[in-house]
Steps between C-alpha positions, in 0.01 A plus 500: 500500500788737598636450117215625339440794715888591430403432171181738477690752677763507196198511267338740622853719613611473142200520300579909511800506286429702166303828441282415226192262438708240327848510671302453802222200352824329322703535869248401744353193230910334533485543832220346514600229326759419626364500843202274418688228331714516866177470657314278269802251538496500849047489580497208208299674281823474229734782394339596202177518665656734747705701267209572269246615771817706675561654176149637463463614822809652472483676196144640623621663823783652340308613219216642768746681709659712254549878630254746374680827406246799516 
């Protein structure tokens, strides 16, 4: 349990790197990724299970968090 909060920590830590729509969608959907196949591996549910459901989750919180510039 303590590797996937350390792991949703990271996801949701790093998911902020970029300024614009994509740099940040493209960012947070690797992270993602990468972070669900970790987790996938490890519940049983498979890697690419994991990575694919990481990857959208991913790429949607990065790409809903951009910074608004008014």
């Amino acid at each position: 349990m303590r590797t996937i909060v350390v792991f949703a920590a990271v996801l949701l830590a790093t998911t902020a790197c970029g300024d614009t729509w994509g740099e940040r969608a493209v960012t947070g959907g690797g992270i993602g990724a990468g972070t669900g196949a970790v987790i996938g591996a490890v519940t049983g549910m498979g890697p690419l299970t994991g990575a694919v459901i990481g990857g959208a989750v991913g790429a949607g919180a990065g790409a809903a968090t951009t910074p608004r510039r008014y």
